[in-house]
Each structure stands twice: as structure tokens, then as C-alpha cells.
N, C-alpha and C positions, 0 to 999 in steps of 0.2 A: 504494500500500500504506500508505503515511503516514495520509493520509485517514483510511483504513478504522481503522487501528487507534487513531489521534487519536478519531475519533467514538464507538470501542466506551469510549472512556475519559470518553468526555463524557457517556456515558451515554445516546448516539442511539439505542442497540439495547444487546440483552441481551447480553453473552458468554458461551456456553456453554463451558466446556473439560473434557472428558474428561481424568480424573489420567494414563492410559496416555498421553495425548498430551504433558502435564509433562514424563513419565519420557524419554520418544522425543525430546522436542526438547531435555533434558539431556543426552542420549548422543549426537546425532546434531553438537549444538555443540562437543563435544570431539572427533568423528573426522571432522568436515569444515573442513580447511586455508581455503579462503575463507572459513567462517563464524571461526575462531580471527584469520585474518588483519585482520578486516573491526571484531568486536565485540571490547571487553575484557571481563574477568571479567565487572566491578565491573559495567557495563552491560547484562549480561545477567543477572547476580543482579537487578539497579533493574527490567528487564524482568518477570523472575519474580515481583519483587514485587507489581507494579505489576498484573498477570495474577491473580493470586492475591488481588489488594484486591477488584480490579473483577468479578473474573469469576465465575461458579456455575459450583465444582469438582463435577464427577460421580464419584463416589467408582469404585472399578474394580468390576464383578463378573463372576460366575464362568460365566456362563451360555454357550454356545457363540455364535457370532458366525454368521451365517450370511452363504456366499461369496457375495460379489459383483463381486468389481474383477478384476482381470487381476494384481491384487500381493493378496493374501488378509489381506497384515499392514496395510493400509487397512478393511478391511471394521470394524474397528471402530468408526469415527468415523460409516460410515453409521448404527450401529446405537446407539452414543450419540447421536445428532442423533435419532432416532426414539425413543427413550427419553426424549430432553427435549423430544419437540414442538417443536422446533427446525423455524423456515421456511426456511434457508438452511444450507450448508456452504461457506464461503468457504475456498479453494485453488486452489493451482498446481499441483497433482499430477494431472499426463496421466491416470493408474491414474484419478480419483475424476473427475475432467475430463470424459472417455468416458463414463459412467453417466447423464451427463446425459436422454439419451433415452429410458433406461429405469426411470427415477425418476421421478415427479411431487414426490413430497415426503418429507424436504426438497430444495428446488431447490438442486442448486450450480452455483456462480457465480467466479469469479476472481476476485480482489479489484477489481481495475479495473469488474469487470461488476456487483459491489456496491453501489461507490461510486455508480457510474451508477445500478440501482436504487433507491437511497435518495435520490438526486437531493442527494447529500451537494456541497458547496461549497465552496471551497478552503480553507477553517478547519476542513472536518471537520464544520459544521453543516448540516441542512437548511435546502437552497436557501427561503426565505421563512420560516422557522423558526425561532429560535435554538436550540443545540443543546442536547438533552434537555428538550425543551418535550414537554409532556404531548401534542400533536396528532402526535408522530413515529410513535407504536404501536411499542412494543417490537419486534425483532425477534430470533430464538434464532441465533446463530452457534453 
């Protein structure tokens, strides 16, 4: 996961972030004990920051989402990833995991399955590349 998120900062690929997905991982870091345990504020503001420099915010809209997953409050992230031509949906979430076979595009992938796709390298560069070299081709998370 390091990797992944080292390279979306180098600028290996593009990061997309949907603002609802902002909102969800600031409510979801105050009501989950391992995450409170694990990160300090101060390092998840740095995070947010750092999210918010690098990334293309999709602003929220109002349009209806249509079901897809097995958890319905996922379906949005398919549908911001299709909104931004997004090639990939990088997660760990089993609900978005399972759609794989019936999605062609965007492909999701695990972070690990990512890395590997990008043939990303233990500094987060592409393997023979350095990282955010014009030959990487943008990629939409």
C-alpha cells in the first residue's frame, strides 16, 4: 500500500478522489479504534493534505448512483471512477473486490494488484523509469 500511495505522490498516475470519499474516510477515522489507535490527528490532517495537493477533487453531485455492489453506499466510487475516465479503482473493499467480473472499466485492482500492474518498484517508481517520467501514461485512480 506504501508503494501505491508513494507513486500516486510522485506523480506515477493521476489520483482521482471523489469529495464523498474525503467526507467517509473523515468519519470513518474517528469511529474506527484501530484507525484512532494506529494514526495521530496531526498525520492524518498531513495525509488530507497531502490528498488534497496531489489529487483531482470531484466535486459531489446530485444525480442518482446507480446499484451495483452488494453494500449500495460503495456504488458511488464506481460511478465517480466512470465520470472521470478513471482506468482503475484501487481497494480493499470485498463489496467493490466482487464486481470485478462484471466491470471491464474501470478495472479494480487491490493495491498490491496495482503496484504489480504499474510494475511500480520498491521506491514507488516505475520499474526502468524514474518516477513521473512522461513514458509512465497517466493512470485515473
Amino acid at each position: 500500500m506504501r508503494r501505491c500511495v508513494e507513486a500516486g505522490f510522485a506523480g506515477v498516475f493521476s489520483l482521482i478522489v471523489p469529495h464523498p470519499l474525503l467526507t467517509e474516510l473523515s468519519r470513518k477515522v474517528g469511529e474506527k479504534p484501530y484507525l484512532t489507535a494506529r494514526y495521530a490527528p496531526e498525520d492524518l490532517a498531513h495525509l488530507f493534505f497531502l490528498i488534497l495537493k496531489v489529487g483531482l477533487v470531484i466535486p459531489p453531485f446530485e444525480e442518482p448512483v446507480p446499484s451495483l455492489s452488494r453494500d449500495q453506499q460503495d456504488d458511488y466510487l464506481i460511478a465517480y471512477a466512470r465520470i472521470a475516465d478513471a482506468d482503475f479503482v484501487v481497494t480493499g473493499d470485498k463489496d467493490l473486490l466482487v464486481l470485478r467480473s462484471l466491470i471491464d472499466r474501470p478495472v479494480i485492482l487491490t493495491p498490491t494488484a496495482f503496484v504489480q500492474e504499474l510494475h511500480l518498484d520498491s521506491s514507488g517508481g516505475i520499474l526502468g523509469r524514474s518516477a513521473g517520467s512522461d513514458e509512465s501514461g497517466d493512470e485515473g485512480v
